[in-house]
Backbone bond lengths (Angstrom), bond angles and torsions (degrees), N, CA, C in turn:
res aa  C-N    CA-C-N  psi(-1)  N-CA   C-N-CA  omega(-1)  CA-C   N-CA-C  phi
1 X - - - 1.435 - - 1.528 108.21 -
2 X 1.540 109.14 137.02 1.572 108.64 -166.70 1.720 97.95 -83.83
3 X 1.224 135.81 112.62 1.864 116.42 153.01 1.249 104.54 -83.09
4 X 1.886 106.40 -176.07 1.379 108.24 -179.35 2.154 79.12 -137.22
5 X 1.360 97.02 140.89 1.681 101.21 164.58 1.495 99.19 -95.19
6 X 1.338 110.17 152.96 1.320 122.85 170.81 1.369 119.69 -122.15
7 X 1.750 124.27 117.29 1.904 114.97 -168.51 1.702 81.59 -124.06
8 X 1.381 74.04 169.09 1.885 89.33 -168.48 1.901 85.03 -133.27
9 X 1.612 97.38 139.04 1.621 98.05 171.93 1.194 106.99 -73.87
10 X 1.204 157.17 150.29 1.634 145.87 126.22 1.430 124.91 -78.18
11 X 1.593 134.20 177.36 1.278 126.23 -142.67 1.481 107.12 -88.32
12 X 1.766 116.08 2.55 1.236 94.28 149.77 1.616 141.88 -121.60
13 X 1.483 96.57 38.01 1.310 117.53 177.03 1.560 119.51 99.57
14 X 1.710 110.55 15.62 1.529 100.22 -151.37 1.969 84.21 -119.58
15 X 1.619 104.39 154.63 1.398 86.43 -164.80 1.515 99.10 -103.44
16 X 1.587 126.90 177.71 1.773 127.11 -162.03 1.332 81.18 -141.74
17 X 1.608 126.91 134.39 1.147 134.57 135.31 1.741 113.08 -50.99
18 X 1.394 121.24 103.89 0.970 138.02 -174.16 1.922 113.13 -57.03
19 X 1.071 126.48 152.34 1.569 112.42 -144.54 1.445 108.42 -68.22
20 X 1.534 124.28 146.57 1.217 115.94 133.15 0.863 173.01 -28.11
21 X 1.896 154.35 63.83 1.405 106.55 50.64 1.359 112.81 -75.98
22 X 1.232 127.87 6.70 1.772 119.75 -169.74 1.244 121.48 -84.35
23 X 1.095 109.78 -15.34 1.611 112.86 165.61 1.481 129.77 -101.62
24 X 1.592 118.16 25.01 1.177 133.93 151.91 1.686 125.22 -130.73
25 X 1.187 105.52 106.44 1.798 99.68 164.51 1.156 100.24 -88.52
26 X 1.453 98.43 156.52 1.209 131.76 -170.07 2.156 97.60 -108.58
27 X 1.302 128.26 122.03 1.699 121.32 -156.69 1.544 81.11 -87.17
28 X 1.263 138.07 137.93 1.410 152.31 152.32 1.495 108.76 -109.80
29 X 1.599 128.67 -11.65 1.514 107.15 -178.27 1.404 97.06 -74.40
30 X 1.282 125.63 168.95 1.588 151.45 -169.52 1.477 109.74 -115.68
31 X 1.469 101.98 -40.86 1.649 102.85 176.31 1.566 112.65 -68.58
32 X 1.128 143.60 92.89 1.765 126.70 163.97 1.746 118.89 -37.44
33 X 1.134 132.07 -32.10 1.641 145.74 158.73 1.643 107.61 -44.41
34 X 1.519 115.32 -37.65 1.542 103.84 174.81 1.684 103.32 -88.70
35 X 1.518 137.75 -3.38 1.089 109.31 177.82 1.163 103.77 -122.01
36 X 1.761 102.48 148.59 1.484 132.38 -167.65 1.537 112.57 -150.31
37 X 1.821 88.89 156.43 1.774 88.13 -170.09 1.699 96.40 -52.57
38 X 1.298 136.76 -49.84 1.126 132.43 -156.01 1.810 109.76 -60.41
39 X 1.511 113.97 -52.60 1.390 125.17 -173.96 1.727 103.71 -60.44
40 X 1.163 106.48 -19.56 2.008 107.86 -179.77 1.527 92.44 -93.11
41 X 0.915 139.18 -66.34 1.663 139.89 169.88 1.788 112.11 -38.59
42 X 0.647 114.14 9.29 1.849 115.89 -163.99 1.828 82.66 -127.24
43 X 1.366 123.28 -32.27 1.519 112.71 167.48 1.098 122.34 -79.39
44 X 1.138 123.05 -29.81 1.703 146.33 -175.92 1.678 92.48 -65.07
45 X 1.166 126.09 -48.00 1.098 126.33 -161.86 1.545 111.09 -79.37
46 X 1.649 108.18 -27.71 1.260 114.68 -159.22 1.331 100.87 -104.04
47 X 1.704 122.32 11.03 1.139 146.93 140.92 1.385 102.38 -69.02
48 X 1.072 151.12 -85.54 1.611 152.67 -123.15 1.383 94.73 -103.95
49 X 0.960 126.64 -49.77 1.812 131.78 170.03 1.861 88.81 118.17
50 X 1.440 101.27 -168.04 1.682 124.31 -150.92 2.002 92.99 -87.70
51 X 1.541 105.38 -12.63 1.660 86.65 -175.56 1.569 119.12 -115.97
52 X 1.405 111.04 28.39 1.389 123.58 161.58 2.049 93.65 -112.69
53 X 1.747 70.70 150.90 1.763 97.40 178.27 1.254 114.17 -80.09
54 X 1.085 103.23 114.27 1.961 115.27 177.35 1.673 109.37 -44.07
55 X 1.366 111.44 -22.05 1.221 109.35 174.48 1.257 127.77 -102.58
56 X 1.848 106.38 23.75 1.419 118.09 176.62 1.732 105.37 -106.36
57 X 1.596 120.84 -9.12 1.011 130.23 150.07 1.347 170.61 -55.81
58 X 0.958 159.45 65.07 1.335 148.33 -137.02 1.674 115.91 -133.93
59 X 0.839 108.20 168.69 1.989 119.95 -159.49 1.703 109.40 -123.32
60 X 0.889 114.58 142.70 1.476 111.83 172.62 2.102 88.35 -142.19
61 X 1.684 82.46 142.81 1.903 107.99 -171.25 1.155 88.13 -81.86
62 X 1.143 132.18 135.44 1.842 140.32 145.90 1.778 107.18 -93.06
63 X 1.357 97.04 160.21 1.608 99.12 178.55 1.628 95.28 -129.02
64 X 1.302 114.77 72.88 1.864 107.87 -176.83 1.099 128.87 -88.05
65 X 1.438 137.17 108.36 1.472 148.30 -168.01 1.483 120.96 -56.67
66 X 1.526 110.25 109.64 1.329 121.48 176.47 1.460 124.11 -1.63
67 X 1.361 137.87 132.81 1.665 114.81 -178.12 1.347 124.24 92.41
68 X 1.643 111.45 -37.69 0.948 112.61 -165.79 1.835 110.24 -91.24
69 X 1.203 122.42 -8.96 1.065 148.66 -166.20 1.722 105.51 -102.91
């Protein structure tokens, strides 16, 4: 199962795994055609809300084994 981690920079450049469970989705679409850097970033955001900078964000792919989750 693919997750995505979510870190947020803060104001002095250092990055935060954004909270638990909110800073990991878990990918459930099936189609690969609906996911994109933008459509995974559009969650990240809808994590942090509208007044952090999309470009204080970033994602890292997990590959997490069935069960283990």
């Amino acid at each position: 199962m693919v997750t995505y981690e979510f870190y947020l920079k803060d104001d002095i450049k250092e990055f935060h795994l954004l909270g638990i469970p909110l800073g990991i989705l878990y990918e459930r679409r099936k189609d690969p055609v609906r996911i994109s850097y933008q459509s995974i970033m559009n969650w990240g955001k809808l994590i942090v809300g509208d007044y952090v900078d999309i470009n204080n964000i970033y994602f890292i792919e997990l590959e997490v084994q069935e069960g283990l989750t």
